[in-house]
C-alpha positions as CSV (number, residue, x, y, z in Angstrom):
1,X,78.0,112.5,105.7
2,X,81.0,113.2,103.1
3,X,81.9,115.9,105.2
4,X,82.3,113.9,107.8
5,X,84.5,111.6,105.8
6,X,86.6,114.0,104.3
7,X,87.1,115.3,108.4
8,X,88.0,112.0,109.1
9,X,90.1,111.1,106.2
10,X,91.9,114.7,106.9
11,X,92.3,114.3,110.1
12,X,93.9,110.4,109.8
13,X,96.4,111.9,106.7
14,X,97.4,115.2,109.5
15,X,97.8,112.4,112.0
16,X,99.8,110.3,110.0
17,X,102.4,112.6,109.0
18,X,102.3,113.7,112.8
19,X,101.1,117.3,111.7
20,X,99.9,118.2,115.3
21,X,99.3,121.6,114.5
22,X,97.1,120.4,111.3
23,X,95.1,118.2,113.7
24,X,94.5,120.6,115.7
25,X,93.0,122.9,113.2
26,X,90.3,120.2,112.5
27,X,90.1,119.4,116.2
28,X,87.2,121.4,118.2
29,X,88.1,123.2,121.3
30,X,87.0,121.6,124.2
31,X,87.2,118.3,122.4
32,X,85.9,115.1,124.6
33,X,89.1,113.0,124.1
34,X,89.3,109.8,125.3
35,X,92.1,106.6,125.2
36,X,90.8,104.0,127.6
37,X,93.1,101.6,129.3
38,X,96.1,100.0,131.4
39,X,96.8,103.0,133.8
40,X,100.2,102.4,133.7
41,X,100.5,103.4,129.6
42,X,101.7,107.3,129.6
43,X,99.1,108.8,127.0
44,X,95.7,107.2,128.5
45,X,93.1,108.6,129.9
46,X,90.5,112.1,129.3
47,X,91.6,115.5,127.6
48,X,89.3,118.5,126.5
49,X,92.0,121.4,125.5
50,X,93.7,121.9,122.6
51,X,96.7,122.0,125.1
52,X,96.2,118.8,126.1
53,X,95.6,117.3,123.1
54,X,99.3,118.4,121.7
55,X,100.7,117.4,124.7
56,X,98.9,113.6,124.0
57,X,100.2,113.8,120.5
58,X,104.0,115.0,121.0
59,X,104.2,112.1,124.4
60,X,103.1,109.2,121.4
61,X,105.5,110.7,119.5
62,X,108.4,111.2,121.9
63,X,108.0,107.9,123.4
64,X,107.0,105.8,120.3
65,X,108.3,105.3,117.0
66,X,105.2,104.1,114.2
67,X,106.1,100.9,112.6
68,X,102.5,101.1,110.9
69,X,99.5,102.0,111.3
70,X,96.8,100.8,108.8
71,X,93.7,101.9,108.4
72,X,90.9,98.9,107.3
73,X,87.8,100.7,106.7
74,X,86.0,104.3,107.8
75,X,82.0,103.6,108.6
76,X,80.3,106.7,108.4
77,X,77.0,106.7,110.3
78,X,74.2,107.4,107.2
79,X,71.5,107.9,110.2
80,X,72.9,111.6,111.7
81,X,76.3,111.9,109.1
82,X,78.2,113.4,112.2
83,X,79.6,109.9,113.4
84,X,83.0,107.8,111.9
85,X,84.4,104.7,113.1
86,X,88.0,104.3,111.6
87,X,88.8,100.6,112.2
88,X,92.6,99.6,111.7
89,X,95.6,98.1,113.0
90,X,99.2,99.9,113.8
91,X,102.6,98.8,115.0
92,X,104.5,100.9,117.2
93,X,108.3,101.1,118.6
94,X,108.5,101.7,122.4
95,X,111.7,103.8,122.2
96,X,112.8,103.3,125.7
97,X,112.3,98.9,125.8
98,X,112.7,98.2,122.5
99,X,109.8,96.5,122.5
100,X,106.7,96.8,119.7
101,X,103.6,96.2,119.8
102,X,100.4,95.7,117.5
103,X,97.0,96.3,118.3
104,X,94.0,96.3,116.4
105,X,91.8,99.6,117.3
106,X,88.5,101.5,116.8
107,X,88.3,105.0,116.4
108,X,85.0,107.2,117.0
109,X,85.4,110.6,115.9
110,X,82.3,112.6,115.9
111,X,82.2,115.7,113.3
112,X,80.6,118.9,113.8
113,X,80.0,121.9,111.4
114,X,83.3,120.5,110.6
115,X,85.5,119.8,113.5
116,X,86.3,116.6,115.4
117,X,83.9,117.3,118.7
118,X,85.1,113.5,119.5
119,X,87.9,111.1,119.8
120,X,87.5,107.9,121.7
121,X,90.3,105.7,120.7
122,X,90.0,101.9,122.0
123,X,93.3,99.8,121.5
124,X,94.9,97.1,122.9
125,X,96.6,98.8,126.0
126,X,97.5,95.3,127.5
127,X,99.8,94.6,124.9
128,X,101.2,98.7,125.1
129,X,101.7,98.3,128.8
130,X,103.9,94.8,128.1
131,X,105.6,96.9,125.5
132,X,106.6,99.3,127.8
133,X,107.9,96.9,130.3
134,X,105.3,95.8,132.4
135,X,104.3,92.5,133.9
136,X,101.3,90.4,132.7
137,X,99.5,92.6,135.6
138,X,98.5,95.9,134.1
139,X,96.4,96.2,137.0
140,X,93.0,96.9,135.0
């Protein structure tokens, strides 16, 4: 179970200072990566290559700029030790609009023998697609 923390806790202080490369030393390779969502907001949907998952990384970053992003709390699952929820809220910069937006979002990262096998990231894509321009039909 620490192990699992300290993944997860390594993996959010990589993220944070947008050390892709870092992440993807902790990230397993395929990885089931998921960011569910508005269609219309660039970086959603499923990736499983490390490839992939620099390329979701470097679009956030090229297209956003982090205002904040706080994490609340880190629930580590006690029953298996391989789960972590990281529960939070961030603030991002849509370069191109000018537009932020906040969302509240739950992270499931699950660890094994080390490495994130899992990253299901649920957020409030409504309020990215406004922030990116759209209309009040994101057409989900």
């Amino acid at each position: 179970m620490s192990d699992t923390r300290q993944t997860a806790e390594t993996f959010l202080d990589r993220l944070g200072k947008w050390d892709v490369d870092g992440v993807l030393g902790l990230c397993a390779d395929p990885i089931d990566m998921a960011v569910h969502g508005s269609p219309l907001v660039p970086w959603l949907g499923r990736r499983s290559s490390h490839i992939q998952i620099a390329e979701f990384f470097t679009l956030i970053h090229n297209l956003c700029t982090p205002e904040r992003f706080d994490v609340e709390k880190i629930i580590v699952d006690t029953e298996d030790g391989d789960e972590a929820v990281v529960l939070g809220e961030m603030r991002y910069l849509v370069n191109e609009t000018g537009k932020s937006f906040t969302s509240t979002f739950a992270l499931r990262l699950t660890v094994t023998d080390g490495r994130v096998t899992r990253y299901h990231m649920h957020e409030d894509s409504y309020a990215i697609h406004l922030a990116f321009g759209g209309d009040g039909e994101p057409g989900v």
